[in-house]
C-alpha positions as a Markdown table, in Angstrom:
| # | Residue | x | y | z |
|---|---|---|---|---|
| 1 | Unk | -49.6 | -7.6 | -40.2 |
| 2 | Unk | -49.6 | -7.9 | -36.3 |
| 3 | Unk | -53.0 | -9.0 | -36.1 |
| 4 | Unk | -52.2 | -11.7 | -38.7 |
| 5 | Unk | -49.1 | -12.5 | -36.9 |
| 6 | Unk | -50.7 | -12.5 | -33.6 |
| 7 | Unk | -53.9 | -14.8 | -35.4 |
| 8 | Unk | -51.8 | -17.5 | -36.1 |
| 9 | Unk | -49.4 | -17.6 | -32.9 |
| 10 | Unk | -51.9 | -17.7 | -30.3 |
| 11 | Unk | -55.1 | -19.9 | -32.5 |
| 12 | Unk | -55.8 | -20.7 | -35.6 |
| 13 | Unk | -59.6 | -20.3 | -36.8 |
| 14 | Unk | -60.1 | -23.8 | -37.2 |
| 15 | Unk | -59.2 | -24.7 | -33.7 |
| 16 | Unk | -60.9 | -21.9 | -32.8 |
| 17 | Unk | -64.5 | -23.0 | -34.0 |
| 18 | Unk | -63.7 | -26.7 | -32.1 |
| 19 | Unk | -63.0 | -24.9 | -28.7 |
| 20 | Unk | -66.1 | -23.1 | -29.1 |
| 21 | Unk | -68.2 | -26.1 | -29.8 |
| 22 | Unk | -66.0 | -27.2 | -26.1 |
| 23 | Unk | -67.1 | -24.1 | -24.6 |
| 24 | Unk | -70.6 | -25.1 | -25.1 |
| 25 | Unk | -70.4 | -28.8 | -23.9 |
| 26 | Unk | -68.6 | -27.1 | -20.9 |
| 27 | Unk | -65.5 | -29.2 | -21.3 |
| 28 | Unk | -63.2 | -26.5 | -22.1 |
| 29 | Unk | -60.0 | -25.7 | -19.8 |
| 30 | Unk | -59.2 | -22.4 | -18.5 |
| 31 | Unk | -56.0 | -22.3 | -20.8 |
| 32 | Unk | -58.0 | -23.3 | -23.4 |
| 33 | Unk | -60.6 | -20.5 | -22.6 |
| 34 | Unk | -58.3 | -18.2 | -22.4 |
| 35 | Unk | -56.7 | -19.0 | -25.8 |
| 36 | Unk | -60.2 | -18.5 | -27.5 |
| 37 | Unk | -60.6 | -15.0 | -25.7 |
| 38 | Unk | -57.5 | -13.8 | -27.1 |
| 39 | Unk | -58.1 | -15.3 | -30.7 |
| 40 | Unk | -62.0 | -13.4 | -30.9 |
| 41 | Unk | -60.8 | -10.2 | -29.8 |
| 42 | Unk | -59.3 | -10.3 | -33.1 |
| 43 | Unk | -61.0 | -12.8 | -35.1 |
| 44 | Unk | -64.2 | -10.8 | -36.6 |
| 45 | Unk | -65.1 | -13.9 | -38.8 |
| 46 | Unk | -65.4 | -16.4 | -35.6 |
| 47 | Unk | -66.8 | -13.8 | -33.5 |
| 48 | Unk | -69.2 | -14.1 | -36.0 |
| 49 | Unk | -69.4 | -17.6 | -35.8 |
| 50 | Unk | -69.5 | -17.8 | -32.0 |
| 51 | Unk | -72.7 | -15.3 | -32.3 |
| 52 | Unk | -74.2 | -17.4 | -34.9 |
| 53 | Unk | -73.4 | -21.0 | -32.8 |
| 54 | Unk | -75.0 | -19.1 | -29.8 |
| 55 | Unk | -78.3 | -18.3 | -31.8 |
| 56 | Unk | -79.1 | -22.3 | -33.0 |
| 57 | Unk | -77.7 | -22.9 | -29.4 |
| 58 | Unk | -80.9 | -20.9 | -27.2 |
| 59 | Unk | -83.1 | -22.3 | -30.3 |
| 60 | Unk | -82.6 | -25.8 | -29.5 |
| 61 | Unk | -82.7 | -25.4 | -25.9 |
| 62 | Unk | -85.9 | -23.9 | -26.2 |
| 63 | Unk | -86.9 | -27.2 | -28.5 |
| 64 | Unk | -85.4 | -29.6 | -26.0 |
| 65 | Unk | -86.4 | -28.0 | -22.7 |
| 66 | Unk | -89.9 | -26.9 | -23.1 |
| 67 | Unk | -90.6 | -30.5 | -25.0 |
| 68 | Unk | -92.2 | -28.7 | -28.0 |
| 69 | Unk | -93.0 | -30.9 | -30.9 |
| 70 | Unk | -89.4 | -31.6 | -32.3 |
| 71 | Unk | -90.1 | -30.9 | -36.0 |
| 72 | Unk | -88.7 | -27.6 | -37.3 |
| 73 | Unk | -91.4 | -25.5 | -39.3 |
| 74 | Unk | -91.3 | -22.9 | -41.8 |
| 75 | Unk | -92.0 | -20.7 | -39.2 |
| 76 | Unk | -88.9 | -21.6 | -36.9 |
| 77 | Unk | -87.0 | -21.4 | -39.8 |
| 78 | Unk | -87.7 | -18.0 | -40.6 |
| 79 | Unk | -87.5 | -17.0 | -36.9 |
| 80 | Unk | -83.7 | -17.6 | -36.9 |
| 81 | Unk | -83.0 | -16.2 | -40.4 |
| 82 | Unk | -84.3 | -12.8 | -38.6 |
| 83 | Unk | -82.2 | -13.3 | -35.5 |
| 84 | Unk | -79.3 | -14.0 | -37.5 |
| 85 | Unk | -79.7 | -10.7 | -39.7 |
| 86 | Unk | -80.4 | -9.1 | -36.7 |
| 87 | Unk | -77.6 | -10.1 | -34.6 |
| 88 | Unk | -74.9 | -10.2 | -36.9 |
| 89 | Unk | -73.9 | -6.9 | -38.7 |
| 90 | Unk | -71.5 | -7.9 | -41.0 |
């Protein structure tokens, strides 16, 4: 009951997931920050989020950075469908 109490006063889930997608353009502000910290020490189902975000993050930095071809194969595909297993153990 606390932790649900506690959810909802300091950050609900769907503001949650927009400050993430902040945190990642780097326009986020340190309340703002700190909000977010607070609300996925307790949120298991945006920490999940946040670990799947980071995932197709590094994979499209690797596309954009090392000016690969920009079409996504089968192969890429399947790539992140075993990071994601591995990484998330839910």
């Amino acid at each position: 009951m606390l932790k649900k109490f506690i959810h909802i006063l300091f950050l609900p889930c769907s503001e949650a997931t927009l400050l993430m997608e902040k945190r990642n353009a780097n326009s986020i502000s340190p309340k703002e920050n700190w909000k977010l910290s607070m609300h996925l020490m307790i949120c298991k189902w945006c920490k999940a989020y946040e670990k799947k975000l980071k995932i197709l993050d590094d994979i499209l930095k690797i596309k954009l950075f090392h000016k690969e071809e920009n079409k996504i194969n089968e192969s890429d595909i399947q790539l992140f469908k075993d990071k994601m297993f591995k990484n998330l153990d839910i």
